[in-house]
N, C-alpha and C positions, 0 to 999 in steps of 0.2 A: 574478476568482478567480485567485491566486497557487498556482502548482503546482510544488512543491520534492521532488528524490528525496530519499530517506533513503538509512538504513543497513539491512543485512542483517536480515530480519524473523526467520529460524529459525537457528539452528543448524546444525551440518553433520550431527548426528545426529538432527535433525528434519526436517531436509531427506532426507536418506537414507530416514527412516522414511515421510517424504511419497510419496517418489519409488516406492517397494516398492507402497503402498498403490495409489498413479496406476497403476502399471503394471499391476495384477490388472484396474484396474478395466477398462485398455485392452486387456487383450490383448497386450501389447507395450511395450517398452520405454519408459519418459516419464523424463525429467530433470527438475527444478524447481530456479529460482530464487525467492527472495523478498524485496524489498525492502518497508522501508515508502514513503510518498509523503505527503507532507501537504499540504494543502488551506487556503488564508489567504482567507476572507472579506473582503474591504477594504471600507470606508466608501472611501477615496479612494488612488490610487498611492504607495509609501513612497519617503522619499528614499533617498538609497544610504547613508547612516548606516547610517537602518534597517533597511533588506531588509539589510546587514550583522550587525546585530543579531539579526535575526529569525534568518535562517541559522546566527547560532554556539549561538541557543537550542534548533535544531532538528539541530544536532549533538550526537547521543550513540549509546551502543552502537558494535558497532567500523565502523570506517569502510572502505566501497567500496574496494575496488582500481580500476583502471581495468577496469575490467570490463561491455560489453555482450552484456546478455541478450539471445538468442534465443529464438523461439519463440514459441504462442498465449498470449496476454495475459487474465488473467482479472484484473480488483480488486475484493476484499471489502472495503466500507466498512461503519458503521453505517446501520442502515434510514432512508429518507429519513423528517426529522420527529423526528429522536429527538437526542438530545445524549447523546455518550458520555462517562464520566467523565471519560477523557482530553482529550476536549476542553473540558470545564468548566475542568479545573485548569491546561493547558495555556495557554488563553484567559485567563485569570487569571494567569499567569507572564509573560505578552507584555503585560500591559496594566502591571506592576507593574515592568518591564523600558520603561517609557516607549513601547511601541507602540500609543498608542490606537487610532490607524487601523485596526488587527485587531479586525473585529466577533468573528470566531469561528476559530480554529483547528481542523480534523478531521485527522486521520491514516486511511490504509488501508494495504492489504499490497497490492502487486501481487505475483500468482504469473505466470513465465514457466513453463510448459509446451512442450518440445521432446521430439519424437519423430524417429526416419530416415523416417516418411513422415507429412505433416498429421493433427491429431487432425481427424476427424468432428464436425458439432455434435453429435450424439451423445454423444457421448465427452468431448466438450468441457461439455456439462452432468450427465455424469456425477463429472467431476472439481470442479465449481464446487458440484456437490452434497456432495460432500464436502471442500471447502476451508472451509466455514460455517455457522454455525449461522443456521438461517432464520427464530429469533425475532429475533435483533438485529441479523443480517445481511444486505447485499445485493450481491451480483454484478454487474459490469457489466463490460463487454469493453475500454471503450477509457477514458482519464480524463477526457476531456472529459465524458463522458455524467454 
């Protein structure tokens, strides 16, 4: 599994509006970042072509500054078992773009969560309760998982 950051997943005024939200939920202050990250299924390792290739298909929307997120790491993917539209069509751009070796393309958003003192797991699945919806979504802490 090939694991690529993205670009900026919300807005600054969805980000804002996230961050308001986080913070009732905590009791205190929470910041949010949110990037997406995508997820490359391989049949087998890509040459550097390709993982070049792949990379310019998987730039869009505006692009990262040099910018590292701090803070608890939540990512909402689609539910394991499900194929999200994005990845149908996605998967279908990379194979028509000469990447056969990509079984499956998925995307998810990682949200960073920073507070002045660690969110609780409490807190922390209070916020993952609310970053997704729990028919198509799933949460999970780290990317590898």
């Amino acid at each position: 599994m090939l694991i690529l950051r993205g670009a900026p997943a919300l807005s600054e005024f969805r980000l804002k509006k996230l961050a308001q939200r986080l913070t009732g939920l905590a009791g205190r202050r929470v910041s949010v970042h949110a990037e997406f990250v995508h997820f490359a299924e391989l049949e087998q390792g890509l040459s550097e072509a390709e993982q070049e290739v792949l990379e310019q298909l998987l730039q869009y929307g505006p692009q990262l500054p040099g910018h590292a997120p701090v803070g608890a790491r939540l990512l909402v993917t689609p539910r394991p078992g499900t194929l999200s539209p994005w990845s149908t069509k996605a998967t279908e751009i990379a194979h028509n773009c000469g990447l056969a070796k990509i079984q499956r393309l998925e995307r998810g958003i990682l949200y960073y969560l920073d507070s002045p003192h660690p969110l609780s797991n409490g807190e922390l699945q209070r916020a993952a309760a609310a970053l997704h919806d729990r028919m198509t979504e799933t949460v999970v802490g780290e990317l590898e998982e």
